[in-house]
N, C-alpha and C positions, 0 to 999 in steps of 0.2 A: 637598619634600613635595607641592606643587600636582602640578610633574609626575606623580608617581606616582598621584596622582588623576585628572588627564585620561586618563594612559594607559590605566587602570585600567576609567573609565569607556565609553571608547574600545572597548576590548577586549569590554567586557560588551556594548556597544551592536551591536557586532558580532557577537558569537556568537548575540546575539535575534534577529538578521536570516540568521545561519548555519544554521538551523532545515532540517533536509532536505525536502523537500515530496516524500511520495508520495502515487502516483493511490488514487482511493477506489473500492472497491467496494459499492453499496449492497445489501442484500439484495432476491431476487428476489419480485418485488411480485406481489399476490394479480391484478392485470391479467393481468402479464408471464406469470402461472402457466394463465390461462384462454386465453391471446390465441395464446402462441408456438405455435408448428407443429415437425415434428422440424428441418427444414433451419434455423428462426430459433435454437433453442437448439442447433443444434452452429456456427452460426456466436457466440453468444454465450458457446460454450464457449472455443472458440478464442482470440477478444479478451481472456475472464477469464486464460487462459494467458500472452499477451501482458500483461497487468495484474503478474501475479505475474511475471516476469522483468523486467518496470522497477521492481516494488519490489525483485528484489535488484539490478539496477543500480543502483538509487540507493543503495542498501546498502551501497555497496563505499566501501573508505577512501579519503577525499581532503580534499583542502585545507579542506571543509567539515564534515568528519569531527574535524578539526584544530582548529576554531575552534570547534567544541562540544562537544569535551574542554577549549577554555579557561575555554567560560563555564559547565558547567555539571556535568562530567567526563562529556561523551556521556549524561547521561541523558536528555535530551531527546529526540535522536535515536534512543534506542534504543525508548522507549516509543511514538515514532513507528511508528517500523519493525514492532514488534510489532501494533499495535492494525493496522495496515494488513494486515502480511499474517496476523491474525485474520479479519478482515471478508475478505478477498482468498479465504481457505480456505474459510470458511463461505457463502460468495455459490455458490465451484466444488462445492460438498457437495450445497446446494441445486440449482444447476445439470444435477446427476447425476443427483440424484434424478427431477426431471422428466423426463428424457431417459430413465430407464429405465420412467418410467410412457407418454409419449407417441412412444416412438421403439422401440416393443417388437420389429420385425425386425431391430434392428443389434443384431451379439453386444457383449456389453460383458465388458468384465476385471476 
């Protein structure tokens, strides 16, 4: 019965530390809004692009995927993932936005 309890412990202690880490997107700041020029927000478009394809690489199933279905049936990692690529969407939205108020010669889609 101990054993089952270290193991147990073990396990849990490990999935707390199995936690996926993605990168964060802050929202674009009333600075960033006055300051950018067109060439600094399409290079900041770019990076948020970059941003959203490491959060779905971190995304994908693996061994750490595995140990947060033990300790908590993935919902950690899921509500990770979401609140990320929320902010991740909402950062490129705002991003857009600007870019179609300060970059008004590029055609946009």
């Amino acid at each position: 019965m101990v054993k089952i309890g270290v193991v147990l412990s073990v396990l849990l202690l490990l999935s707390g530390c199995a936690l996926k880490q993605y990168p964060s997107s802050p929202p674009v700041s009333e600075v960033q809004k006055t300051t950018l020029d067109c060439p600094a927000i399409e290079k900041e478009i770019a990076s948020q692009q970059q941003v959203q394809s490491q959060i779905d690489k971190t995304g994908q199933f693996d061994g750490l995927t595995v140990l947060g279905f033990i300790g908590d049936f993935g919902i950690g990692n899921g509500v990770a993932k979401s609140l990320a690529q929320k902010h991740a969407d909402k950062r490129m939205n705002e991003l857009k936005a600007l870019e179609k108020t300060k970059c008004p010669t590029l055609l946009h889609s």
